[in-house]
DRENKOLKOL-149930 format. One record per residue (C-alpha): z negated, x negated, y negated; residue in one letter. Coordinates in steps of 0.1 Angstrom, whole numbers, plus 5000, padded with zeros to 4 digits. Layout:
<recs>
ZXYA/...
</recs>
This chain:
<recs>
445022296726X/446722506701X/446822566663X/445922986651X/448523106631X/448123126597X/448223496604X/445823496636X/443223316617X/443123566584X/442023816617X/439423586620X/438323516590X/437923896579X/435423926606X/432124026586X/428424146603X/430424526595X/433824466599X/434424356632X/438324236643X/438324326680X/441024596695X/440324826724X/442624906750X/441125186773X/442925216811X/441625546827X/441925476867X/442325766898X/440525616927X/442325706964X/440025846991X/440225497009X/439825356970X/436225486963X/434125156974X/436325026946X/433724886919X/432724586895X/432924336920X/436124436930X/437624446897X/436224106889X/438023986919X/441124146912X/440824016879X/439823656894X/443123616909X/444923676880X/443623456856X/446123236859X/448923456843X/446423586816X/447023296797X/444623426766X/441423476786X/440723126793X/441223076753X/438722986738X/438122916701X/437322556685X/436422526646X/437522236631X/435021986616X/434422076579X/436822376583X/439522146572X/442222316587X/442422646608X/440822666639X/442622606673X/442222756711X/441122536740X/443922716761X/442322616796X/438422726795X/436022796823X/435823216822X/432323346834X/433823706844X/429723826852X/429623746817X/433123886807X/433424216829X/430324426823X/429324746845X/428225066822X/427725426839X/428225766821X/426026066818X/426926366836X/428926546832X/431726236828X/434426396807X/436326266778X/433526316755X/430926136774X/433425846776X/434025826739X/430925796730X/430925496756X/433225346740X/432425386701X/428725216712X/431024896731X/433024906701X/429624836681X/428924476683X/431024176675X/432823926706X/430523616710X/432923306694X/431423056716X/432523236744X/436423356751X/437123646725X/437223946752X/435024146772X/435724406799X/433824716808X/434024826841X/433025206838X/432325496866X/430525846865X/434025956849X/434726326866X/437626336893X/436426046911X/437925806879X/436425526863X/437925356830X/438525036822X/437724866786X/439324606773X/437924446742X/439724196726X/439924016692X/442924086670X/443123696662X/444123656700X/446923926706X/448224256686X/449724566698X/453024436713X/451124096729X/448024326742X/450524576761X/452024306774X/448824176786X/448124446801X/451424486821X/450524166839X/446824236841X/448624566861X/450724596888X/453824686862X/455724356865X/458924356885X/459224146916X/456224036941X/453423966924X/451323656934X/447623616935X/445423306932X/441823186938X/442022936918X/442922766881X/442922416862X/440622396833X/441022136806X/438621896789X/436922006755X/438321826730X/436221546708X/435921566669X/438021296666X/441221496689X/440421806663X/440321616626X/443321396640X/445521696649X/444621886616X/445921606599X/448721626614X/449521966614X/448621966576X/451721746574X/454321966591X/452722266569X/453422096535X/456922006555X/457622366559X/456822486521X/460022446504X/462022676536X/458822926529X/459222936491X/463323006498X/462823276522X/460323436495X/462923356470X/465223556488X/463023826493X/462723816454X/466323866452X/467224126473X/464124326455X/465924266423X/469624366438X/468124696450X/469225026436X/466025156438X/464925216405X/461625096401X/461224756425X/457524686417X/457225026431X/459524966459X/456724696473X/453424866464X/454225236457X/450425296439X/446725226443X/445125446467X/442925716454X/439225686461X/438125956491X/435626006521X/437225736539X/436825436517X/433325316510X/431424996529X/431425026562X/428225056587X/428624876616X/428025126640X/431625266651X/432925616668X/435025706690X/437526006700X/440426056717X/443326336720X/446326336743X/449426496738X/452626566761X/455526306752X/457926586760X/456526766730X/456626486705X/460226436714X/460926766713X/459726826679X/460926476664X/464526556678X/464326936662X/463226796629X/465826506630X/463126276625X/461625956643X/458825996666X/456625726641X/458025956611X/456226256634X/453526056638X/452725956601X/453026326596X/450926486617X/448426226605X/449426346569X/448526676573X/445126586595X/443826406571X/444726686542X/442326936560X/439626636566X/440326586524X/439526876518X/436626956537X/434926656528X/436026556491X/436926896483X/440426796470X/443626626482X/445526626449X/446926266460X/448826136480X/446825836507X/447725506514X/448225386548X/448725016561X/450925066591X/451824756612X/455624676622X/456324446646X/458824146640X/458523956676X/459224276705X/460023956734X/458324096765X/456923786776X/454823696746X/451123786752X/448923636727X/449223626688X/450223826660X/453823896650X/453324176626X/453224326590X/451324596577X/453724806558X/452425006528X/453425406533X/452125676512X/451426026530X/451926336515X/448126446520X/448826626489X/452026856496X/450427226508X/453927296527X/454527186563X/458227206562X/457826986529X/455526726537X/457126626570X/460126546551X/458026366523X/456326126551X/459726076563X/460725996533X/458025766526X/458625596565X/462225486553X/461025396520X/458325146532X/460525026557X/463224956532X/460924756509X/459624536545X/463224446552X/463724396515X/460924156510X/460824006541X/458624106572X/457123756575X/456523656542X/452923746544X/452523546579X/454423256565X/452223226536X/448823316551X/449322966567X/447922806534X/444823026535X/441822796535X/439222886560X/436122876535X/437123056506X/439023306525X/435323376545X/433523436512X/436323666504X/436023896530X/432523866530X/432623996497X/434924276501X/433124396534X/430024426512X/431424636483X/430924996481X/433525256464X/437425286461X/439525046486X/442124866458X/444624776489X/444825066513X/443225416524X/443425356564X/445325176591X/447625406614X/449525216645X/452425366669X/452925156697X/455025196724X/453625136758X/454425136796X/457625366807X/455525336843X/452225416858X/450425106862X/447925006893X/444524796891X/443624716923X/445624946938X/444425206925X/446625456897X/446225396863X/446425776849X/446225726808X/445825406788X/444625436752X/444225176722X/442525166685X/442924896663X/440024786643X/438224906606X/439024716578X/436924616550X/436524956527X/438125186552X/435925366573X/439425526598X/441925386622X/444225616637X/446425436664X/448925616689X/449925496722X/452725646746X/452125596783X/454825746804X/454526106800X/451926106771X/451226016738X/447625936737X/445725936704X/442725696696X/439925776663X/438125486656X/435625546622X/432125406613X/429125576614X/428925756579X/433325856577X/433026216594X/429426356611X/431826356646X/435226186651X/436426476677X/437026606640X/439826386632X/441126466671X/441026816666X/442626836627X/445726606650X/446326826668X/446127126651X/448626966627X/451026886654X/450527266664X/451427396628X/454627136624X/455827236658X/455327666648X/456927556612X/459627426630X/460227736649X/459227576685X/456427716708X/453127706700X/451627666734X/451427276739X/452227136776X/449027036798X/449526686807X/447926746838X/447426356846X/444626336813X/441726446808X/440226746797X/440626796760X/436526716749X/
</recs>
């Protein structure tokens, strides 16, 4: 048994009937001549064997009696994977749009909590004799960094030989008595751990105050975002779309503009979601703000948990001028990053640990419920870094891996990018009342990458990454 993290557990609290708090991680798989037999039963076997080094699906989650204290995993759990790893087929004819719309309706429904917090679609009818592999997990069990490397040893990307088994331990559930004893305890090493909290906030504090910056308040929380398209209660149906773009590219264009490729990134989402402003709300006269999550723990080995910040950056939505409003999100990237080094990148983490479980419930509950503006943030955009090699399930090549983050209460668009190899694949996650299609979103992406890379003076004609799929 294990504690959540003050942290993990606000990821579980926010969970409303239309917010919901899982991640996706999307592996499309090439099946070999000799591979085609491969299917569900196979993957559940491959999958079987492995169990034993994907420590977080055999969590399962435990509430504490009374909700007196955050709720903990049962680390060792029996794992029905007919339950777990789920068949689906695709209509003809099996290209990327077909599989997006897969995935928005798996994306849908909320993880059963009596159960372990992840689900797996196995799915074929994808053209080129490919099928795709879903993985839906909840973001109180593992975030970007943790899920990719999950998914390194749920594929064959691990150096060295890599061992199988039939076979695992399971451990007793624990009594009410175990629980309320160990909350007790762990209540005690929390109030032992306040005053080192309140003197790395106090630092924090100070290093605000010693900046030359000249407005500090705004240094931590540049303005409140503007009311638009994207913010408004949320339905729970979700959509899906994905893009993918050649690494070489990105790289290309980050080096000529002497910027970072998640500077690139915030940018090109900065100018999508101008065009997107004003088609749907007619003006973009302000500039948007976007939660973006920065990692604090990179250690390759950890796989479940949540070692992150979201960092408050304002895109230029509102500057007409390519040239002008990449530099402005660059800007904006080294400004927000400044003021999460400044403040500390764990001082939300360390104090979310104090959070009680039932008022922080009703909170969300209530947020997830209002209509209108969003008084903390416009959307969440992600750039993760993922494998450097192609991956194998089963044997069989892993060609593209995607991965969207969840909707947060008020915003109805997640934006997440994830590099595999030789691409930089782009995941659209909104509800069902954001935009009429999310292929829009897609589309607006790339065109802006398209109008960046001709404002910088490099070719227009993108490289076919001839490993993905067809554009939809």
């Amino acid at each position: 048994m294990k504690r959540l993290s003050g942290w993990d557990a606000v990821l579980l609290y926010s969970e409303t009937p239309n917010v919901h708090m899982h991640t996706l991680k999307v592996a499309v798989i090439e099946l070999d001549p000799d591979r085609r037999g491969f299917d569900v039963e196979a993957f559940r076997r491959v999958i079987h064997s492995r169990l034993y080094k994907l420590d977080p699906f055999r969590y399962q989650l435990v509430d504490i009696p009374g909700k007196f204290h955050h709720p903990m995993w049962r680390e060792n759990c029996e794992v029905d994977l007919a339950y777990h790893i789920r068949p689906w087929s695709l209509p003809a004819p099996g290209g990327r749009r077909e599989l997006d719309e897969a995935i928005g309706q798996i994306a849908s429904t909320p993880l059963d909590r009596s159960r372990p917090l992840w689900e797996m679609y196995f799915i074929d009818g994808l053209a080129n004799n490919r099928i795709a592999v879903v993985g839906k997990i909840h973001h109180a069990l593992a975030d970007g960094i943790a899920s990719a490397n999950l998914m390194a040893r749920g594929m064959d990307l691990l150096t060295g030989p890599q061992f199988e088994r039939d076979s695992y331990e399971t451990d007793p559930a624990p009594t009410s008595g175990q629980l309320v004893r160990s909350a007790f305890r762990d209540h005690f090493r929390q109030i032992g751990r306040i005053p080192a909290t309140i003197r790395y906030t106090a630092a924090g504090v100070g290093r605000v105050r010693r900046s030359t910056r000249k407005l500090s308040a705004e240094l931590t929380r540049p303005f409140t975002p503007p009311p638009s398209f994207i913010n408004h209660m949320l339905t729970p149906e979700r959509r899906f779309a994905t893009a993918t773009l050649a690494l070489a590219d990105i790289k290309a264009t980050s080096k000529c503009l002497g910027a970072t490729i998640n500077d690139l990134v915030l940018a090109i989402s900065a100018g999508a979601l101008r065009t997107l402003l004003l088609r749907y709300d007619g003006t973009a006269g302000h500039p948007l703000l976007a939660s973006v999550p920065m990692s604090f723990d990179f250690s390759p080995d950890r796989i479940s948990g949540n070692r992150f910040s979201g960092v408050l950056v304002a895109l230029p939505v509102d500057v007409e001028d390519v040239p002008e409003r990449v530099e402005k999100a660059r800007e904006a990237a080294t400004l927000a990053k400044e003021a999460h080094h400044l403040v500390g990148p764990e001082l939300v983490s360390r104090w979310s640990a104090y959070l009680p479980q039932a008022p922080a419930e009703s909170l969300f509950r209530w947020l997830s419920s209002r209509d209108g503006q969003n008084k903390v943030l416009n959307l969440n955009i992600s750039n993760v870094p993922g494998p450097r090699e192609r991956g194998r399930v089963g044997g069989a090549l892993v060609t593209e891996i995607y991965s969207v983050g969840p909707l947060t209460a008020g915003s109805g668009l997640n934006i997440t990018v994830w590099s595999y190899v030789d691409q930089l694949n782009i995941s659209v996650l909104t509800d069902g009342a954001t935009v009429e299609d999310p292929h829009e979103v897609t589309t607006a992406l790339v065109n802006e990458f398209i109008d960046i890379r001709r404002a910088a003076g490099l070719p227009e004609q993108l490289t076919t990454v001839d490993t993905a799929m067809a554009p939809a």
